[in-house]
Each structure stands twice: as structure tokens, then as C-alpha cells.
Backbone and ligand atoms as CSV (ligand in chain L), in Angstrom:
chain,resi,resn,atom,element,x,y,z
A,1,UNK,N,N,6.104,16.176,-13.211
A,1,UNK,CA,C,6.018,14.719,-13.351
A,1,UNK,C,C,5.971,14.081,-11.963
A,2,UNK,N,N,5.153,13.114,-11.748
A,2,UNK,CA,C,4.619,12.519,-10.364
A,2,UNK,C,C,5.801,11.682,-10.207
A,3,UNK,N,N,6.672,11.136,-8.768
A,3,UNK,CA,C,7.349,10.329,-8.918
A,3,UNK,C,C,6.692,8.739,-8.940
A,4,UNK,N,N,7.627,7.714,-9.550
A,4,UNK,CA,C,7.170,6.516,-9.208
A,4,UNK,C,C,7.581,6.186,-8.349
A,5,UNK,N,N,5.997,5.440,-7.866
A,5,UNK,CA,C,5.793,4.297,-6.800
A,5,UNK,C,C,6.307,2.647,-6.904
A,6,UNK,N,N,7.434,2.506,-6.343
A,6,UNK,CA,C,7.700,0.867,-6.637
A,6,UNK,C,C,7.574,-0.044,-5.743
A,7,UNK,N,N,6.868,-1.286,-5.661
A,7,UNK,CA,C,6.297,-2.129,-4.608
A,7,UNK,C,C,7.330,-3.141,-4.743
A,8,UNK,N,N,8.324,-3.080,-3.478
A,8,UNK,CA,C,8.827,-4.223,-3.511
A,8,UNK,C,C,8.429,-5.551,-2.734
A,9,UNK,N,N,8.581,-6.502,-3.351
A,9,UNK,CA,C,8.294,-7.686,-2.623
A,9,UNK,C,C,9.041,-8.924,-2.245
A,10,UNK,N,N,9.349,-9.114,-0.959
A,10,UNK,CA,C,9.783,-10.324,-0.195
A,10,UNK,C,C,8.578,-11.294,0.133
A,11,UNK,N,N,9.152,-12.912,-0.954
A,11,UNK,CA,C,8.536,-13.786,-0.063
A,11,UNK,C,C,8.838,-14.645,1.444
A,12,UNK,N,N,8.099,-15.966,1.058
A,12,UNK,CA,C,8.810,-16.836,2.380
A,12,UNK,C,C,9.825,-16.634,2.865
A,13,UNK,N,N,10.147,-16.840,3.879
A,13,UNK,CA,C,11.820,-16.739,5.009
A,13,UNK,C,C,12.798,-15.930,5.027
A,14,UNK,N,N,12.381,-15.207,3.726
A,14,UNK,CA,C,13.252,-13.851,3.930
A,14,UNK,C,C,13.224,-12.791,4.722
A,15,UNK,N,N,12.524,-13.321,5.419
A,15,UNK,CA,C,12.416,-12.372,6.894
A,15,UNK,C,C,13.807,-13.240,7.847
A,16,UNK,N,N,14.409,-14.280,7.418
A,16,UNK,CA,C,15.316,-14.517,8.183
A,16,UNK,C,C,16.582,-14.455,7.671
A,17,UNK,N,N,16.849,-13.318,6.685
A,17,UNK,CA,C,17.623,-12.967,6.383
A,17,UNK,C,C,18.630,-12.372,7.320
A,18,UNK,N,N,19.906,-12.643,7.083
A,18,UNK,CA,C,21.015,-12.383,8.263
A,18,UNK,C,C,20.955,-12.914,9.608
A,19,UNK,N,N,19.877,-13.827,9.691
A,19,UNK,CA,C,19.630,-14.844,10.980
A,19,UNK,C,C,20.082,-16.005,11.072
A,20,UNK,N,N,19.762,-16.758,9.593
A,20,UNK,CA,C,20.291,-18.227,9.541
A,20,UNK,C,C,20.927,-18.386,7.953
A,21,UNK,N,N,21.573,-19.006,7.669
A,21,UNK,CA,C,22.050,-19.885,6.951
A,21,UNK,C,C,22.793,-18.502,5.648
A,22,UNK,N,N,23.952,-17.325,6.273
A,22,UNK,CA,C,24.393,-16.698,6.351
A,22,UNK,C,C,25.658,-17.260,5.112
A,23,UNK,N,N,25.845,-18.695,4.978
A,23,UNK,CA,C,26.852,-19.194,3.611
A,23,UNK,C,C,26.532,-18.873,2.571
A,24,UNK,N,N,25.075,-19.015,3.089
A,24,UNK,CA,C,23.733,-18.854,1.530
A,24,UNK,C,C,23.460,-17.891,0.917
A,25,UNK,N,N,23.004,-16.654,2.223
A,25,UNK,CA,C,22.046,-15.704,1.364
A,25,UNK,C,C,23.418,-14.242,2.496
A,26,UNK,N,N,24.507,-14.675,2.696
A,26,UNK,CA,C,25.088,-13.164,3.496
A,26,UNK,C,C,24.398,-12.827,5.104
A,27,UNK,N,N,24.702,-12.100,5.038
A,27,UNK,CA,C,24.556,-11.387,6.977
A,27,UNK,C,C,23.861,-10.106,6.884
A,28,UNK,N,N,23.318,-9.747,5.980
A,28,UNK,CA,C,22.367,-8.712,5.992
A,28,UNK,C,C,21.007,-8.926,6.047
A,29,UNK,N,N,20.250,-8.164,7.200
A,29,UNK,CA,C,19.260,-8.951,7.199
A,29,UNK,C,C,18.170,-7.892,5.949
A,30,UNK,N,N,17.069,-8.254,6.177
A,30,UNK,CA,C,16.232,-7.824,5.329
A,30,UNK,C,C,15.554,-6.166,5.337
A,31,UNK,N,N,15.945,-5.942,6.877
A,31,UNK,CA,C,15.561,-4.381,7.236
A,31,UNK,C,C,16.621,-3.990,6.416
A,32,UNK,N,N,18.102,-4.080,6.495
A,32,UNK,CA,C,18.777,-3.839,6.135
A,32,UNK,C,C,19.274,-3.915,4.629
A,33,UNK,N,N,18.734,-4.509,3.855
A,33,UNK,CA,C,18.470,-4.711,2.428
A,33,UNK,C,C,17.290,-3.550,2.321
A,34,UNK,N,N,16.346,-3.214,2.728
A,34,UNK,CA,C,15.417,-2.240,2.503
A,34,UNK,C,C,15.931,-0.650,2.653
A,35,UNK,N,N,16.750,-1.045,3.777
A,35,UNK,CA,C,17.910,0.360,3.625
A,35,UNK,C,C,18.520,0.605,2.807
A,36,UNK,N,N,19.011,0.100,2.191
A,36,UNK,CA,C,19.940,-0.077,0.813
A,36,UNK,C,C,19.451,0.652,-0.359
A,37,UNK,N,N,18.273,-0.189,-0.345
A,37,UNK,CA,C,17.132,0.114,-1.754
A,37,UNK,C,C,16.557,1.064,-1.584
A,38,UNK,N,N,16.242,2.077,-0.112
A,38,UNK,CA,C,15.602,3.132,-0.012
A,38,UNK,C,C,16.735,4.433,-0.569
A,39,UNK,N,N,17.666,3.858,0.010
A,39,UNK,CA,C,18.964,4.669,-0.268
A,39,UNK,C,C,18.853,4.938,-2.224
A,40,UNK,N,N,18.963,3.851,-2.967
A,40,UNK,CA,C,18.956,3.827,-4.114
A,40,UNK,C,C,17.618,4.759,-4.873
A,41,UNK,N,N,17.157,4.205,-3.940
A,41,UNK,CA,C,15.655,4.933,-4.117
A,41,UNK,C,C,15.663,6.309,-4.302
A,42,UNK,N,N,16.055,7.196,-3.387
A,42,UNK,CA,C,16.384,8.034,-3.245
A,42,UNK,C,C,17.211,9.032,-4.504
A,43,UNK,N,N,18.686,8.364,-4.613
A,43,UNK,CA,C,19.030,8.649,-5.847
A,43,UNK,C,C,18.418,8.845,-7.230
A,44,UNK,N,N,17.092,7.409,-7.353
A,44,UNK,CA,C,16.835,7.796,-8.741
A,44,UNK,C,C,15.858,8.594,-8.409
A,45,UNK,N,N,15.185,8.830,-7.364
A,45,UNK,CA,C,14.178,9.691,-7.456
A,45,UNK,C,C,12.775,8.932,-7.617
A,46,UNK,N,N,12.387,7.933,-6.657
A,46,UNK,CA,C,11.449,7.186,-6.652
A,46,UNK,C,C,11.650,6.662,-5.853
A,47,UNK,N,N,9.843,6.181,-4.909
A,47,UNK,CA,C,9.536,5.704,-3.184
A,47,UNK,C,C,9.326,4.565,-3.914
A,48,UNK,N,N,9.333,3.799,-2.776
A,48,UNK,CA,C,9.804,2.384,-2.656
A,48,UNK,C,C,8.472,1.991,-0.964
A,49,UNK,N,N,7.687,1.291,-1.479
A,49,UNK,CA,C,6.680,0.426,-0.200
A,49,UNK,C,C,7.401,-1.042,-0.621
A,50,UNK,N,N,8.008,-1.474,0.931
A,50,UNK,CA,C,8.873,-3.074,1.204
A,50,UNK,C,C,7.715,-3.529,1.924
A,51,UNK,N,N,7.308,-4.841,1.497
A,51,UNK,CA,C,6.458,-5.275,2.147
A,51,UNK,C,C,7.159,-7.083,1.760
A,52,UNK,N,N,6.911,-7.693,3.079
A,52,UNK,CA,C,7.396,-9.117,3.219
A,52,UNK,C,C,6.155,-9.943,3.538
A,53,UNK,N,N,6.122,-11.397,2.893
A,53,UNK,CA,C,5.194,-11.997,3.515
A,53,UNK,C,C,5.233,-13.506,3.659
A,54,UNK,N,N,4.988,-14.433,4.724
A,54,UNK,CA,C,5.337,-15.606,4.211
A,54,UNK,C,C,4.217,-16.744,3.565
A,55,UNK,N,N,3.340,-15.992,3.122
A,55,UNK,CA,C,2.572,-16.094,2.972
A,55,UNK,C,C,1.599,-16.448,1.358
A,56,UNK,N,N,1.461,-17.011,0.920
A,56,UNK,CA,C,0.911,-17.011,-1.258
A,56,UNK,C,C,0.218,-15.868,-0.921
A,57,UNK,N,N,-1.064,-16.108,-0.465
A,57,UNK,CA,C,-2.624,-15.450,-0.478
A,57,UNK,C,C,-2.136,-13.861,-0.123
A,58,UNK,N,N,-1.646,-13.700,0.910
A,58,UNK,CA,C,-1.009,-12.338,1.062
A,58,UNK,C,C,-0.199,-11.656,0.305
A,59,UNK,N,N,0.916,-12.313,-0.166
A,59,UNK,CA,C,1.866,-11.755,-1.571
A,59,UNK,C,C,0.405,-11.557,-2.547
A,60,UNK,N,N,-0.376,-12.475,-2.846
A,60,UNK,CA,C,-1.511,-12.314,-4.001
A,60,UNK,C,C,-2.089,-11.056,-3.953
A,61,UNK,N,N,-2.371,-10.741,-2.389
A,61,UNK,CA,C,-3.336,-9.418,-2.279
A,61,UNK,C,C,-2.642,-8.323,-2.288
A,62,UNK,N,N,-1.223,-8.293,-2.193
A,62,UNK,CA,C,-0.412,-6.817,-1.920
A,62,UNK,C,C,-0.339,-7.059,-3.360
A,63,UNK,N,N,-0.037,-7.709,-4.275
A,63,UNK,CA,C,-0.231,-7.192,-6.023
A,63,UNK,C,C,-1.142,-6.760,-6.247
A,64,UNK,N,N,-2.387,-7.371,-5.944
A,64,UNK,CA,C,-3.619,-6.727,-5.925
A,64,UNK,C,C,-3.888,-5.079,-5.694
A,65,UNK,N,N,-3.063,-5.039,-5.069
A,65,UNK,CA,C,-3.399,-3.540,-4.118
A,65,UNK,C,C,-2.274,-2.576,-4.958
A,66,UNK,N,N,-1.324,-3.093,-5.662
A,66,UNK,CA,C,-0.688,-2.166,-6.085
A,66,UNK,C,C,-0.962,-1.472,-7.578
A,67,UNK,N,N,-2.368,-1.852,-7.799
A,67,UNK,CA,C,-2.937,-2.034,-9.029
A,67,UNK,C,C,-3.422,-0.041,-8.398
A,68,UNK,N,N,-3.435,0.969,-9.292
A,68,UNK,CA,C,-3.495,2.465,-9.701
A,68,UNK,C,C,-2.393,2.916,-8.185
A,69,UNK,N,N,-1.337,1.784,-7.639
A,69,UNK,CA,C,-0.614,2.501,-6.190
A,69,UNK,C,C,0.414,2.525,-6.701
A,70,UNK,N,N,0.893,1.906,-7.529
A,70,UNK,CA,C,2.492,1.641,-7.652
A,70,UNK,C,C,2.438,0.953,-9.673
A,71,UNK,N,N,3.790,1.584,-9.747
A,71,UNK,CA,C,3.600,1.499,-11.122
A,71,UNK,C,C,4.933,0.262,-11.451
A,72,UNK,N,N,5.766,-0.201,-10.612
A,72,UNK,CA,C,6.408,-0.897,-11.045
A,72,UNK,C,C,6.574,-2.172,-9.730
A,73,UNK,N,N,7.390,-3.772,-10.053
A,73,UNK,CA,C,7.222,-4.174,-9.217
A,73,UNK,C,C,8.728,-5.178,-9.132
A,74,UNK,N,N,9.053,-5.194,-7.788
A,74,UNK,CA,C,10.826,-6.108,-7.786
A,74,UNK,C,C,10.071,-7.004,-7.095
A,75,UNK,N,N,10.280,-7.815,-7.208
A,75,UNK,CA,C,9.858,-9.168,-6.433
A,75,UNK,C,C,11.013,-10.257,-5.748
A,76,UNK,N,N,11.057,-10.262,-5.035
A,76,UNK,CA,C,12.093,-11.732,-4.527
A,76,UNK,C,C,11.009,-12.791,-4.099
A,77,UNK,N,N,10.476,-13.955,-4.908
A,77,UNK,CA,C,9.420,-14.285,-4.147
A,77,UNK,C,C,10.011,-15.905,-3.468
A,78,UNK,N,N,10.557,-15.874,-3.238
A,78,UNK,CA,C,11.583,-16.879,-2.273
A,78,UNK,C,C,11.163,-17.892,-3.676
A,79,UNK,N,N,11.053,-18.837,-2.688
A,79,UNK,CA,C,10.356,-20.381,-3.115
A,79,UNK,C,C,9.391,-20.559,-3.986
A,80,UNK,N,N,8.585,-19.430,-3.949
A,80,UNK,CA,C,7.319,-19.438,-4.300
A,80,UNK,C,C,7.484,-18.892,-5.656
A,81,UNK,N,N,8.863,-18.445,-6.248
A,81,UNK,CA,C,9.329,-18.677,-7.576
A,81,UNK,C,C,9.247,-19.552,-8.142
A,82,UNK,N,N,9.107,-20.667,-7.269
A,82,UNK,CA,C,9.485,-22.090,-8.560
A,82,UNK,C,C,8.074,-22.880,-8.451
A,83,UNK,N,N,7.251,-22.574,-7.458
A,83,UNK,CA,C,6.086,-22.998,-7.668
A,83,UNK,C,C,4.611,-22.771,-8.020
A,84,UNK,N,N,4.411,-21.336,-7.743
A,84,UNK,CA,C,3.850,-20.241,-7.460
A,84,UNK,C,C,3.009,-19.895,-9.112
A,85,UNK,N,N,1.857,-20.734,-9.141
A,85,UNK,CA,C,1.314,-20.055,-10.587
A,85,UNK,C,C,0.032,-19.182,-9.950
A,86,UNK,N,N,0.090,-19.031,-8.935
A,86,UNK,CA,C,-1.002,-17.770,-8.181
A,86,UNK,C,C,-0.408,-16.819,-7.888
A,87,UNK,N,N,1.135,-16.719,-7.496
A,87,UNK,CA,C,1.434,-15.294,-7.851
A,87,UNK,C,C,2.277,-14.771,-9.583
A,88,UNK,N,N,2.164,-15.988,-9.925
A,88,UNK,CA,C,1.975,-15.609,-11.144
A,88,UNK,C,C,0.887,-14.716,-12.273
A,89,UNK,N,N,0.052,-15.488,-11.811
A,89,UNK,CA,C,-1.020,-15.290,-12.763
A,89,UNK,C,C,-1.020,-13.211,-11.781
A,90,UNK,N,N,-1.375,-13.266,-11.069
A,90,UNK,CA,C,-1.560,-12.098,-9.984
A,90,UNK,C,C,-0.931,-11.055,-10.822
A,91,UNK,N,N,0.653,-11.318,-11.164
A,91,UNK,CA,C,1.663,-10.172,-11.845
A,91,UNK,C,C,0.716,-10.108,-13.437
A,92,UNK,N,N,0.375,-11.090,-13.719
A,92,UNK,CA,C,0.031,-11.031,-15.074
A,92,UNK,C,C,-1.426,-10.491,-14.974
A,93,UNK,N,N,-1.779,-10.358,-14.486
A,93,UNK,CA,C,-3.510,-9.546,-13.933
A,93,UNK,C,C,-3.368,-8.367,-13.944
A,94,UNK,N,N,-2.157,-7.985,-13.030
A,94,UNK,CA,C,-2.533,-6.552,-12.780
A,94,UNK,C,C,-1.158,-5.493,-13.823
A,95,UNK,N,N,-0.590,-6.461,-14.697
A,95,UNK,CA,C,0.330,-6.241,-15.919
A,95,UNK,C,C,0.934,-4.592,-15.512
A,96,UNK,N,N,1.693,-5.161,-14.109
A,96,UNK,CA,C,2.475,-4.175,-13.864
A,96,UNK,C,C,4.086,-4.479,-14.355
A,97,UNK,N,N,4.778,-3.487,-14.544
A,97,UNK,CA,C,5.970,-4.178,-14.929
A,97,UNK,C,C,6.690,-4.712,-13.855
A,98,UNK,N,N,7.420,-5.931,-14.325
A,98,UNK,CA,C,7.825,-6.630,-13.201
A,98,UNK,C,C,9.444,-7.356,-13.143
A,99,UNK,N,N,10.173,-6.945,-12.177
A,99,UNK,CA,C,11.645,-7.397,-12.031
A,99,UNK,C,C,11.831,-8.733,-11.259
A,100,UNK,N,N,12.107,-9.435,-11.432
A,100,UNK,CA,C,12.717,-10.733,-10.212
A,100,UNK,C,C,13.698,-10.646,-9.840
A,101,UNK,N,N,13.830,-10.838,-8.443
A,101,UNK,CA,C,15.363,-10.654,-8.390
A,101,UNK,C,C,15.902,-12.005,-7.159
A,102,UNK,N,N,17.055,-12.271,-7.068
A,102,UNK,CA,C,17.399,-13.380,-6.011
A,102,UNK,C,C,18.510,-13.154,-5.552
A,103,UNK,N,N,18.737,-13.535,-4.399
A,103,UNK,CA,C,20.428,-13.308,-3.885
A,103,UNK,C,C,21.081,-14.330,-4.709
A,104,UNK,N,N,20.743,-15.714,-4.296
A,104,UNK,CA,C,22.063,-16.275,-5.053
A,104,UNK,C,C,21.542,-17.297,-6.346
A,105,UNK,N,N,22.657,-17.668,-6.822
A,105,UNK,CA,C,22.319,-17.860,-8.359
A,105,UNK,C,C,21.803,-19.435,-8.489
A,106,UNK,N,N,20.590,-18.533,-8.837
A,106,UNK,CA,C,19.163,-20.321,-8.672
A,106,UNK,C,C,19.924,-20.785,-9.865
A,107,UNK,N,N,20.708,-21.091,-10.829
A,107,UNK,CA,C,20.923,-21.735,-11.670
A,107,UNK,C,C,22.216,-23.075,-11.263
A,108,UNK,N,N,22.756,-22.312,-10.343
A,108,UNK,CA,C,23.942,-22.990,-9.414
A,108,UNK,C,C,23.554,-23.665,-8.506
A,109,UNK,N,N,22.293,-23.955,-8.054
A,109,UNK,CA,C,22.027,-24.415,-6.870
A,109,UNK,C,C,21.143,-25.691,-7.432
A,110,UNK,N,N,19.945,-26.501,-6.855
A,110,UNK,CA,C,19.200,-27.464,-7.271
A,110,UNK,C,C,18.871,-27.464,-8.167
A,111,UNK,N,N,18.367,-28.281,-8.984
A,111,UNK,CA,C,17.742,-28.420,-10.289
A,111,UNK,C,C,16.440,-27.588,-10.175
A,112,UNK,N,N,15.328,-28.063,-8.816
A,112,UNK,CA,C,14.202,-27.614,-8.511
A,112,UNK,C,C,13.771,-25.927,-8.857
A,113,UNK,N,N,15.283,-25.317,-8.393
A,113,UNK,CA,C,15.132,-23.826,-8.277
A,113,UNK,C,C,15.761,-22.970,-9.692
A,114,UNK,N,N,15.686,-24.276,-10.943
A,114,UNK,CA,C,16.350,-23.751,-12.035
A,114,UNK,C,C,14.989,-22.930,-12.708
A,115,UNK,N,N,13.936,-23.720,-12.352
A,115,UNK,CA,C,12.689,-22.983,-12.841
A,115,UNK,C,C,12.284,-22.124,-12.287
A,116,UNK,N,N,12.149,-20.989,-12.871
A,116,UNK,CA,C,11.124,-19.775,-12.252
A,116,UNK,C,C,9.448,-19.486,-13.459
A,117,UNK,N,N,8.242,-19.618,-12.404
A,117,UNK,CA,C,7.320,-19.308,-13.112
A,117,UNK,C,C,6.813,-17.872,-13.552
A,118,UNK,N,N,7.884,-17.078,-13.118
A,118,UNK,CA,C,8.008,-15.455,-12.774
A,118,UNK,C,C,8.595,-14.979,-14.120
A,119,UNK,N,N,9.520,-15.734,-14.364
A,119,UNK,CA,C,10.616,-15.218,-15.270
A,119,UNK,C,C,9.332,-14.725,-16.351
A,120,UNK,N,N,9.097,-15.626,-17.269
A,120,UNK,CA,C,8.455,-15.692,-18.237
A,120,UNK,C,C,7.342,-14.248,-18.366
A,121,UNK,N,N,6.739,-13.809,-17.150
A,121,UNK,CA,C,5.973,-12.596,-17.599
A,121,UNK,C,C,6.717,-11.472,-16.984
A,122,UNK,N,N,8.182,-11.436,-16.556
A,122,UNK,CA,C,8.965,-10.516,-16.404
A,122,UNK,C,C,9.417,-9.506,-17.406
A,123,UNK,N,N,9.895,-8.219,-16.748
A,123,UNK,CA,C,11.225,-7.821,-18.007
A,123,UNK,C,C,12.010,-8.171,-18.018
A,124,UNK,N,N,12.697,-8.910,-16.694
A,124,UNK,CA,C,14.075,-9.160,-16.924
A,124,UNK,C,C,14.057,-10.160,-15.418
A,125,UNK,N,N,15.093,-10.664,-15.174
A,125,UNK,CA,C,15.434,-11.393,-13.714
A,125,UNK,C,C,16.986,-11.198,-13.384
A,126,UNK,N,N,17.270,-10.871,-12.069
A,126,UNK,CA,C,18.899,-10.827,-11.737
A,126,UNK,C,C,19.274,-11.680,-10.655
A,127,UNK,N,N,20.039,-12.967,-10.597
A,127,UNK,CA,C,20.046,-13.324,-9.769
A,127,UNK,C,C,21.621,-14.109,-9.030
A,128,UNK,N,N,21.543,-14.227,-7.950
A,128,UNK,CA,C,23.252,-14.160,-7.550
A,128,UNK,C,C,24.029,-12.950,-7.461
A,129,UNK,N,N,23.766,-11.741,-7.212
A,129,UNK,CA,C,24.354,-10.983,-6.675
A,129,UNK,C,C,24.071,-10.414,-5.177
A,130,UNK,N,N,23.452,-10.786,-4.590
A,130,UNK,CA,C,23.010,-10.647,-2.826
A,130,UNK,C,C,22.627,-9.451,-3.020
A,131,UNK,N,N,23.205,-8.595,-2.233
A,131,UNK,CA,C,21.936,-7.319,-2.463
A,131,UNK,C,C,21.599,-6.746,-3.089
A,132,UNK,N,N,23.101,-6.812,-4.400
A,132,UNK,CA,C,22.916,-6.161,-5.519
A,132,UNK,C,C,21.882,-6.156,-6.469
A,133,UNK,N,N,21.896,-7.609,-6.271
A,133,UNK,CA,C,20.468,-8.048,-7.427
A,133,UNK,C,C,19.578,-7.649,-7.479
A,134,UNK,N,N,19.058,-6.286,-5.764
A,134,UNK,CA,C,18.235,-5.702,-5.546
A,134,UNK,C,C,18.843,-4.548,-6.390
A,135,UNK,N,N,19.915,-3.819,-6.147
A,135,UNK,CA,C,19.952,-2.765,-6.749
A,135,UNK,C,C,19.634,-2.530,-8.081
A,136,UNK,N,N,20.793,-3.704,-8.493
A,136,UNK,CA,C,20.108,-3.556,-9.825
A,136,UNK,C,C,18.878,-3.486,-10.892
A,137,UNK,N,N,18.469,-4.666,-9.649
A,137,UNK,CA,C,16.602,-4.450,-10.123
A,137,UNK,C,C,16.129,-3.644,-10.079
A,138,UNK,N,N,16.195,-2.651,-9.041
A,138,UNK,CA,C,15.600,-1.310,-8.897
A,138,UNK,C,C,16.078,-0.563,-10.200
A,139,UNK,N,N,17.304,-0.449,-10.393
A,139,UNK,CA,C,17.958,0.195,-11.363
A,139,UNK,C,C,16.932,0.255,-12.962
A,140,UNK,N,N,16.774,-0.875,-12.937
A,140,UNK,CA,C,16.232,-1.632,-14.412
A,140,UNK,C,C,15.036,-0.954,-14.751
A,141,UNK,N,N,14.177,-1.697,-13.098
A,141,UNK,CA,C,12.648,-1.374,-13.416
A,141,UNK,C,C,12.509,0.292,-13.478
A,142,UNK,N,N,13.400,0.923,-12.984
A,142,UNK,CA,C,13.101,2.564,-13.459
A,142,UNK,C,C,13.472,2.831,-14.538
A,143,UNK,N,N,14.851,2.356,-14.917
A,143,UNK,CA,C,14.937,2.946,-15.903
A,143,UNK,C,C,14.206,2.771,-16.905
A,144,UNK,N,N,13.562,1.415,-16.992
A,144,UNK,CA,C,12.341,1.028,-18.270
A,144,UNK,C,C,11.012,2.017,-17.959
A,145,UNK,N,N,10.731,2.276,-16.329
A,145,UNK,CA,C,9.476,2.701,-16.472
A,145,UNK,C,C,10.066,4.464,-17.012
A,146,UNK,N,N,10.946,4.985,-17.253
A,146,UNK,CA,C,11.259,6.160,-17.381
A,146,UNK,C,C,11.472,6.378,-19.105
A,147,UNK,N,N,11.713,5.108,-19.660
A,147,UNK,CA,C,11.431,4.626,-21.116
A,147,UNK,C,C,10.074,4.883,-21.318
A,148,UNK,N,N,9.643,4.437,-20.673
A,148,UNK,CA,C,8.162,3.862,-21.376
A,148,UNK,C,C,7.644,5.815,-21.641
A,149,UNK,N,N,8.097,6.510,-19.952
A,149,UNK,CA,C,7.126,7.799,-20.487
A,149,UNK,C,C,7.693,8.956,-21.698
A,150,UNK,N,N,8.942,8.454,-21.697
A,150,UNK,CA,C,9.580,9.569,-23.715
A,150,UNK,C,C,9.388,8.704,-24.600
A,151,UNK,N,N,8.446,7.712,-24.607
A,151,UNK,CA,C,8.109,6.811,-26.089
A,151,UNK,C,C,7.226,7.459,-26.246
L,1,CA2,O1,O,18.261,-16.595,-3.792
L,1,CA2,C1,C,17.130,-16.160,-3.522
L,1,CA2,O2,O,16.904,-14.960,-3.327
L,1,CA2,C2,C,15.961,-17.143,-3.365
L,1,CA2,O3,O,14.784,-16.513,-3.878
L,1,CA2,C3,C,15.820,-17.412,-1.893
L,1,CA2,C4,C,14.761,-18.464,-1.574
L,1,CA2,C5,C,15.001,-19.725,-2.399
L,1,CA2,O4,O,13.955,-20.646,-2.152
L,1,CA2,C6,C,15.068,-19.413,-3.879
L,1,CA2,O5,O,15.321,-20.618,-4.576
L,1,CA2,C7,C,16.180,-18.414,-4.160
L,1,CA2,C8,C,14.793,-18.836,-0.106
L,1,CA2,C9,C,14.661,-17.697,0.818
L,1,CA2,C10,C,14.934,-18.219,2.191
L,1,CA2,O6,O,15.611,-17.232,2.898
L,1,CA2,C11,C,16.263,-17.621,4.018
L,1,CA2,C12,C,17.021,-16.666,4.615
L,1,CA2,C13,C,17.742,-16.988,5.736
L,1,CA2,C14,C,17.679,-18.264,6.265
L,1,CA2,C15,C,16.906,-19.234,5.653
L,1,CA2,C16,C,16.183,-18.905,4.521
């Protein structure tokens, strides 16, 4: 059995993770969140490509690309959660399975960030646990894609 490929994805400013505003999102920066998840990675037995961007059009094209590369997908897509019907539509194009995940809990915070346009063609979303929310996501999206192949 081939292992799975999982594409994770960082949007906007999360490249300044553990740089600024450390009340918010913790002191780990984002290399260091990728360590984590490689680590996890490891355990279940599945590679992991981290790719960050601050960018729509670029997040658009690395989904693009993960279309016959990668069979599952974690997404943190910053901001671009609550506005974002181009990387929406993108997940729903290339109908990979797909996790959301967030450090802290968009439901606690602005009204603005109560909406996610992600959720809806997700399996699931975790959000407010800081890095965990990564783990767990990782956790999820394997274990479903490891469902899907004894059905
Ligand atoms: O909680 C999350 O993971 C968010 O996706 C983070 C986004 C925010 O817009 C979402 O509502 C929730 C913001 C990412 C910005 O990251 C920064 C990191 C350090 C300093 C400043 C911003």
C-alpha cells in the first residue's frame, strides 16, 4: 500500500507566526508547527508537503497541483476563510478531502470570522486549539482517508 500524500496549507500572515501578536496565535512559529506535524506525520505513516502563501491565486494553484499529488488536504487558510469563494470553489474542483483547521477559536473572536466558506465543503473543521488543531487535523484527515480504502 502506497503511503499518503497530505498537502498542507498556510494562508495569509501565518508566516508571522511566533513573531507578532503571540496573545493570539502562541510563540511558535510556523517552521515550527511544520515540525510538529512532520513529527505526527511520521507516526501515522504519511508525508506531509507544508506549503505557505500570502497569497489567493497561489493558495488556488498549489490545490491545483495537488490534484493525482496528494490525496488529502489541512488547510489553515488565515483570512481567506471568511472570504475566499476562489479557494473555495478550488477545494471543491479538485474534491480532495479536506480538513480546516485554526489556532484560535473563530467563534470567540469577531462576528466577521464566525463565517467560514471552507467549512461547508469540508469533513470536518477544528478550531482553537493552537497547534493542536493541526494535529488533530492531521489525525482526522488520515484516519478518514484510511476509511475510505477498507470500504
Ligand atoms: O485562528 C486562525 O488560525 C486563523 O485562521 C488565523 C487568521 C485569522 O484571520 C482567522 O480568522 C483565524 C489570521 C492569521 C494571521 O496570523 C498572524 C500571525 C502572527 C501575527 C499576526 C498574524
Amino acid at each position: 500500500m502506497s503511503k499518503f500524500n497530505i498537502l498542507v496549507l498556510n494562508g495569509h500572515n501565518l508566516n508571522l507566526l511566533g513573531k507578532r501578536e503571540p496573545n493570539i496565535y502562541g510563540h511558535l512559529t510556523l517552521e515550527h508547527i511544520n515540525t510538529i506535524l512532520n513529527q505526527e506525520a511520521s507516526n501515522l505513516n504519511v508525508t506531509l508537503s507544508c506549503l505557505q502563501s500570502n497569497h489567493e491565486g497561489v493558495l488556488v494553484d498549489y490545490i491545483h497541483q495537488a490534484l493525482n499529488h496528494h490525496q488529502g488536504i489541512l488547510i489553515n487558510a488565515g483570512a481567506y476563510t471568511h472570504t475566499s469563494i476562489a479557494i473555495r470553489d478550488a477545494l471543491s474542483a479538485v474534491a480532495i478531502p479536506v480538513v480546516e483547521v485554526h489556532l484560535s477559536n473563530i467563534y470567540k473572536r469577531e462576528d466577521f470570522r464566525h463565517h467560514s466558506y471552507i467549512a461547508a465543503i469540508a469533513l470536518g473543521q477544528i478550531s482553537g486549539f493552537g497547534v493542536e488543531s493541526y494535529r488533530l487535523g492531521l489525525q482526522a484527515l488520515v484516519n478518514h482517508l484510511q476509511q475510505e480504502l477498507i470500504r
